[in-house]
N, C-alpha and C positions, 0 to 999 in steps of 0.2 A: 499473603493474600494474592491470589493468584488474578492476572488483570484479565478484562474480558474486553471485545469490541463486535460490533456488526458488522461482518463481509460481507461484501455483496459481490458478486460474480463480473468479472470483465465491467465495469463500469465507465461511461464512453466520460463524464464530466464530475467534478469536484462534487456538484450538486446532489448528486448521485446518492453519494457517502451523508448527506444531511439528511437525507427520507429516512426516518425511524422505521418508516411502515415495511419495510424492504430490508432482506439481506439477515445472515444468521449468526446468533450471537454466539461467539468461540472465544477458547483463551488463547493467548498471545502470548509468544516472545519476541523481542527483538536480538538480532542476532546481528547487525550493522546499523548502521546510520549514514545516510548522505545527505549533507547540507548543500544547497541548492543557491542559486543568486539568484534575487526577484524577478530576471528576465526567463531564466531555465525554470524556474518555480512555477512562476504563471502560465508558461506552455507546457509544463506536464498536467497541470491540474486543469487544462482547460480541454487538452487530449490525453487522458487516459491512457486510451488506447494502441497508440501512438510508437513505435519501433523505437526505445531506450538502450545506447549501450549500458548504461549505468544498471540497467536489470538485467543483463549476460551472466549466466552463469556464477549467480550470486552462491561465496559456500554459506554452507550452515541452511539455504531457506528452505522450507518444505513443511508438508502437512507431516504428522505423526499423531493419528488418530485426531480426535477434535484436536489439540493444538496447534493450531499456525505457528512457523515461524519463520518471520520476517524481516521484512529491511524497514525502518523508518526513513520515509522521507522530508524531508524539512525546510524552512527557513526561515530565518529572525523576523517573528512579528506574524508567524501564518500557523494556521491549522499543520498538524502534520500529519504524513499519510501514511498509511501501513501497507504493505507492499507484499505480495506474493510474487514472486517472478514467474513466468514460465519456462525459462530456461534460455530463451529464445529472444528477450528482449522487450518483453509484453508484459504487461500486468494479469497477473491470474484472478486475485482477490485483492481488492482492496478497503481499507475502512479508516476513519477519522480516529485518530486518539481521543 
């Protein structure tokens, strides 16, 4: 069964990813995972948008037609986030699992 989620385009806050009404439902991979400590956890999801090494030049992430594939981001006990890097250290797309 192939998973699906809602991206939504550069999105500046966590909250962002909870608006159903917003952002385009595609299928996903995940292609890494980075698990986060509640201090680095909470200042990504709270800037987005924000200059990450940890999204430099992720391999494997990239569109290939509707599919995304991405990095999940994570921590014990929170939402995790789905990652599109831009290459550059930015989030391109992101969406809640």
């Amino acid at each position: 069964m192939e998973q699906t989620a809602r991206f939504i385009s550069r999105p500046r806050r966590i909250e962002e990813l909870r608006d159903f009404g917003i952002g385009v439902l595609r299928p996903y991979q995940i292609v890494s995972t980075v698990c986060l400590s509640r201090m680095d956890y909470e200042n990504f999801v709270t800037d987005l948008l924000a200059d990450r090494a940890f999204l430099e030049n992720v391999p494997g992430c990239g569109e290939d037609g509707p599919l995304v594939r991405c990095l999940c981001v994570t921590c014990r006990g929170r939402d995790s986030v789905l990652v599109l890097p831009d290459g550059t250290g930015h989030v391109a797309l992101a969406a809640l699992v």
